[in-house]
Every structure is written in structure tokens, then in C-alpha cells.
N, C-alpha and C positions, 0 to 999 in steps of 0.2 A: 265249558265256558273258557275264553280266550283271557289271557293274563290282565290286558287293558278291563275286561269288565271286571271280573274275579275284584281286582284293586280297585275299581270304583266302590264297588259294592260291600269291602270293607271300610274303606272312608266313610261309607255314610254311616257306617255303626262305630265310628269313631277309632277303626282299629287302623294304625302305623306300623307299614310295611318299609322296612329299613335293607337298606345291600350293607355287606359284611363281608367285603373281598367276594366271597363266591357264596357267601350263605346270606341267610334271611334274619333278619332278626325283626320281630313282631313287637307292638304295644296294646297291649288288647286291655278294654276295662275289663270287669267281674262277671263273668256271662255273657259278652258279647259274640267270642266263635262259638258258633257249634258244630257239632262234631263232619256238618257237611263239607263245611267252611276248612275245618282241617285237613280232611282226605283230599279236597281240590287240591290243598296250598302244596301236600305233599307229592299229590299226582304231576300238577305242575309245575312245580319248583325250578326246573331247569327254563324253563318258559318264561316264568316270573322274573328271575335272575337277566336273563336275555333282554326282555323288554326295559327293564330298571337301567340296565347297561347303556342301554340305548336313548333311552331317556337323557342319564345324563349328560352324554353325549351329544345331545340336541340341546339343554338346555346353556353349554359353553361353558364362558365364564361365570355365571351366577352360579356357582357354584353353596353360594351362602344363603340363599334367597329362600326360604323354605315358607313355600303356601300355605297357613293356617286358616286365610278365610278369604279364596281372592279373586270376588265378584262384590262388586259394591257401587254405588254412586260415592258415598264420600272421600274425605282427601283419606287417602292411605296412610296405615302408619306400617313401621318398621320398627320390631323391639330385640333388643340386644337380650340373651337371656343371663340366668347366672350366674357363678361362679366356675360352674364347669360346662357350659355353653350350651344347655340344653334349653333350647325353644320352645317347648313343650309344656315347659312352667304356664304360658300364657293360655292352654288351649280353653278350661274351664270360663276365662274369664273373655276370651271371642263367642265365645257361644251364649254370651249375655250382653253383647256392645251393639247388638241388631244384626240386622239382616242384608243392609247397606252398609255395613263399616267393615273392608276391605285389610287385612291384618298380615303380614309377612315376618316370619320370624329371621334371624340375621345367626345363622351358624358358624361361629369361627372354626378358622383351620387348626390341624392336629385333630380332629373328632375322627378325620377319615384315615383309611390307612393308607399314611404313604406321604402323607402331608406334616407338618408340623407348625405346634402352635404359637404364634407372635408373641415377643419379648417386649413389646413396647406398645403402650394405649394409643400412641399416636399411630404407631404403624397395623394396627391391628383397626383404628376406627376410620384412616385410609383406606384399608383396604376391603370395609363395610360401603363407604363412599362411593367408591370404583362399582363393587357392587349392584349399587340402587341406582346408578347412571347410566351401568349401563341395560339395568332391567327395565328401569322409571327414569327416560331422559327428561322430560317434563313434567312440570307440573307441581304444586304446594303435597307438602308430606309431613307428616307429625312419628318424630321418633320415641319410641318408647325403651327403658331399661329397667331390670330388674334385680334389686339388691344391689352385687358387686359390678354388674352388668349395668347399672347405674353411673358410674364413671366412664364408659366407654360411649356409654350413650350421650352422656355430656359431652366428649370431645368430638363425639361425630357428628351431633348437629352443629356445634363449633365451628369444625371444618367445612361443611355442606354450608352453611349461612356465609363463611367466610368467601366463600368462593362464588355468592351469587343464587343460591340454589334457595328457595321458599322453605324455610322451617317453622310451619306454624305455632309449633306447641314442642316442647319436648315434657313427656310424661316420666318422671323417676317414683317406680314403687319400691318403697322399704329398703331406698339406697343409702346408703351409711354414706358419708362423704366419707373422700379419698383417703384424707390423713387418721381415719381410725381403723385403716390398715397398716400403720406405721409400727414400730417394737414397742414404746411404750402403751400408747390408747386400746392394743390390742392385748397385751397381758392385764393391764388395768380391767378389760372387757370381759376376761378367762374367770379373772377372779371375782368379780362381780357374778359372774357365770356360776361360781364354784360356790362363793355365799349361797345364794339364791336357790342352789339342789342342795347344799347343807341342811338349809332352814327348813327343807321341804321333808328331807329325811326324818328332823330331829322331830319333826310335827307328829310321824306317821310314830316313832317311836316312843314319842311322848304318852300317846294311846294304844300303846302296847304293851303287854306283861312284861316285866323284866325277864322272865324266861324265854319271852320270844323275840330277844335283842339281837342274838348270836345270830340266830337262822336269819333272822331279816338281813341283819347287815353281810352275810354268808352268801345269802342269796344275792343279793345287789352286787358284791365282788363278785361272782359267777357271772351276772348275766355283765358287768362291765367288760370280766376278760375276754368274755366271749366276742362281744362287738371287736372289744381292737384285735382280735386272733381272726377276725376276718376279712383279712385284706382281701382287695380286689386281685382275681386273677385272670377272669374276664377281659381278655384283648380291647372290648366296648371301655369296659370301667379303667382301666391301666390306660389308656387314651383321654378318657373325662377327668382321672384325677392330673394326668401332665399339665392340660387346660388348667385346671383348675390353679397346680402349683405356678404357671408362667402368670396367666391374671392376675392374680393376687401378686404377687413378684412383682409387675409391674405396674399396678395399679398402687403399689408402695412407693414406687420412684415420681408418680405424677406429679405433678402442678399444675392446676388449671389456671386458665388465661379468661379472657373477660366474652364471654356468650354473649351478644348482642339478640335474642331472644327471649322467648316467654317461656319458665316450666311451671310446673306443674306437679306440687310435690305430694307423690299418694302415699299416706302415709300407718303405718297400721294400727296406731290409735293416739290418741291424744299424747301418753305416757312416753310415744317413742321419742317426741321432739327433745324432751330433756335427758333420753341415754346418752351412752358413749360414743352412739353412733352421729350425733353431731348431723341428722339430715340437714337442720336448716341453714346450714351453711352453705350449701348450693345458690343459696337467696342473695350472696353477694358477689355470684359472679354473673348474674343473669340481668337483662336488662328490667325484667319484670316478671312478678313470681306469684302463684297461689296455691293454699293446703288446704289439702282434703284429709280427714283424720276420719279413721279407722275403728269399728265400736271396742269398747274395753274386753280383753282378752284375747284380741286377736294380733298377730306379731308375725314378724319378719318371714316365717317359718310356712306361716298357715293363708297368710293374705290373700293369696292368687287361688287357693284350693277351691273345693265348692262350695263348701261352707260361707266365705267370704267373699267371692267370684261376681256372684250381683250387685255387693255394694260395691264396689270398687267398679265394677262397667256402669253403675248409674255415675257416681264422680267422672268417670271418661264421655259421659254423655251430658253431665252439666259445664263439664270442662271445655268442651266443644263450642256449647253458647255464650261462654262469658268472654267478656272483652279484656284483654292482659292489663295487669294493674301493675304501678309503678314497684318495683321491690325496694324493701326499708332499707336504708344505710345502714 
């Protein structure tokens, strides 16, 4: 089997075949290779590597443009992904926006090697811009972002509207506005954080023997040291967490300026509007604005997963037919 099919015929079982300077890196759900499907990837890996090469090669400068779903009649969207750039977040929830709703994810730089990642929102949603212009010279397009990828996506329809360009709709799911990545809204947030696993401890201790306090609380110290004893050493992840630190870096220094469009605020449950995350503040910089809230128990974390993935693409499917409503003072 020649590399081009090999890699169709993963795609359609939803597995993501990634270049890695000269190696592969795969996303496979739970059962999806089997053991055929490995010995090809292994057989021809040099093949594989070759054609990817090439590919990008052919594809120029979109270099960002990453196809999650890209055959459709409707207006395309473009969504910015998280904190550490990963597009990927969105794929459960394309696979429930239909059949027609054409989806592109927007990869910033630094994820690859050899590139580095943008210091400024402005110049990073520039360069998302350049991008979709020169992938998608015409035509109306609804941007979407996710979480901290919610500020970039604000200033990228910003600029695209600014400049002339149809921005139907921008979609922000479980975006915290900017300034509650600032020192104080963000330790305020920790601590809030910190309550919230305190209460959840004293709960589980509360219905515990006093003799079995030590080991519990013994055991949670373990398994805490253990996560932060595992830094990323992963060349992938040491690249995701840079992303990550410059984004949020500079998604501290933002200021938004005034959106003359419509968003579209997805949100992950009623509860989230009055966190620390402040989403509905986006509502005053937009010329017209609507919320979609999220069922109870579901958050920032889990939204986009598959759990929550259908309701959130039916809101992108009622959000598609309503007409933009003025946003409140």
C-alpha cells in the first residue's frame, strides 16, 4: 500500500499521522490500529516521512491551516485552539457540526521544529490572517477559539473584519476573558481552585475512619509529587508547553479594542458566567452578542470532549440560524 493511501485510510479511523523532524508521531483513539496497520506504518515509514515532506512542501505558506473537516457547502470556520496550540481539541466536536460544516484548525508556530512561538496576540492573530488569505481569498468565514485560544480568536476576526474580510460569527468556547490571565484574577482563581480540592478532600475524609486519614492524605501527597515530578521531556511536549508559556505571556499584556461583529459565547454551564473567568465580558467589546450555556457539571476542561461535543455542535447549529442581536451596555 503506497504512503498516500496507507494515510487516507488512517484518517478515516480518525488516526493523526504527524512529521517530527524525521520521525512519526501518531494520535490514534483506543483500538483503532491494528496490528496491520502497524507493521505497514513500520514497513513504510521512510515512504511515509517522504510523502508528509512533500506535502508540506506543496502546501507553502499555510503552514497553519490544519484540515479537521474540509469539504462542506457551508461558510467555513477557522478555530484557534488552546493554550498550547493544539487543534485537536475541536475534533470530537466536528464530527457532530454535520456533514456540510467545513472546519480548519489554525496551528501556531513554535509547535514545529525550528520555528518559534509569537510573543504578541496581535502578531500571532496576523499571522493566522495571512494565513486564511492566503488559503481562503474569498468569501464569508466564522472564526472560532477555545479557552485561552479565545483571545486570539477575538483579535483575529478583529483584524480580518478590520480589513474588509466577512466575519460572520466569531464562536468563543470556555474563553475566560483576557484580564483573568493578569497576577491578581489568576491567583485569586488558584485559590479558589485550592478551596474547591480542599472541600472535596475534607468530604471524602470526613467518611473515613480516623485511622484511614494518614494513608489517604499519604496517598494524595504521592500521587501530587508524582505529576509535577513529571516534566515534559518529549521534544513534542517541551515545544507545547513554550506555546503555552509565550500565549498566556501575552494574552496578559492584551487589550482589546472594539470588534464590530457578532460572537457567540459557548459557554460551559450557566455557573461559568459568574467565575473568575469573567467570559461575559467579551459582550462589551462586540458589536452584538449571544450565550449558549453548557448543562451543570460540565466546565472548561471537558466541553469540547465527547461527552459534551453534541451539545455544543447543536449551539453551533442554532447559532448559524439566528440573526446577531444587539449586545447590552
Amino acid at each position: 500500500m503506497r504512503a498516500a493511501e496507507l494515510l487516507s485510510e488512517l484518517r478515516e479511523l480518525d488516526v493523526q499521522v504527524e512529521l517530527d523532524g524525521d520521525r512519526l508521531r501518531l494520535r490514534a483513539p483506543k483500538g483503532a490500529l491494528s496490528d496491520d496497520h502497524r507493521r505497514q506504518l513500520r514497513e513504510h515509514k521512510a515512504e511515509i516521512v517522504k510523502f508528509l515532506h512533500e506535502a508540506e512542501q506543496l502546501t507553502g505558506q499555510q503552514r497553519a491551516i490544519v484540515p479537521l473537516k474540509a469539504t462542506g457547502t457551508r461558510i467555513p470556520m477557522f478555530g484557534v485552539g488552546g493554550h498550547n496550540g493544539d487543534v485537536f481539541c475541536y475534533r470530537s466536536l466536528v464530527q457532530h457540526t454535520g456533514v456540510n460544516q467545513p472546519f480548519f484548525g489554525l496551528r501556531p508556530p513554535g509547535l514545529e521544529e525550528g520555528t518559534e512561538p509569537h510573543t504578541d496576540v496581535e502578531g500571532l492573530a496576523g499571522y493566522f490572517a495571512e494565513q486564511i488569505r492566503a488559503f481562503y481569498p474569498d468569501g464569508p468565514i466564522t472564526i472560532a477559539g477555545f479557552c485561552a485560544g479565545g483571545t486570539v480568536a477575538f483579535e483575529l476576526a478583529r483584524q480580518l473584519s478590520e480589513s474588509g474580510r466577512d466575519v460572520t460569527r466569531l464562536m468563543l468556547f470556555g474563553a475566560p476573558y483576557c484580564a483573568a490571565y493578569r497576577f491578581l484574577p489568576a491567583l485569586i482563581a488558584r485559590c479558589s481552585q485550592f478551596v474547591r480540592r480542599a472541600t472535596v478532600h475534607a468530604r471524602v475524609l470526613i467518611g473515613l475512619p480516623i485511622t484511614e486519614w494518614t494513608r489517604y492524605l499519604a496517598d494524595r501527597t504521592q500521587a501530587r509529587h508524582a505529576a509535577l515530578g513529571d516534566a515534559p521531556r518529549d521534544p513534542v511536549m517541551l515545544r507545547r508547553a513554550a506555546v503555552e508559556k509565550a500565549t498566556v505571556a501575552a494574552i496578559r499584556r492584551y487589550r482589546p479594542q472594539a470588534f464590530n461583529g457578532h460572537v457567540d459565547l459557548m459557554l460551559p454551564c450557566e455557573s461559568s458566567k459568574r467565575s473568575w473567568d469573567a467570559p461575559l465580558r467579551w459582550r462589551r467589546h462586540a458589536a452584538t452578542s449571544a450565550e449558549f450555556a453548557g448543562p451543570d457539571g460540565c466546565n472548561g476542561d471537558t466541553m469540547l470532549l465527547p461527552e459534551y461535543a453534541a451539545t455544543f455542535a447543536a449551539f453551533v447549529k442554532t447559532a448559524r440560524d439566528q440573526s446577531p442581536r444587539r449586545a447590552p451596555e
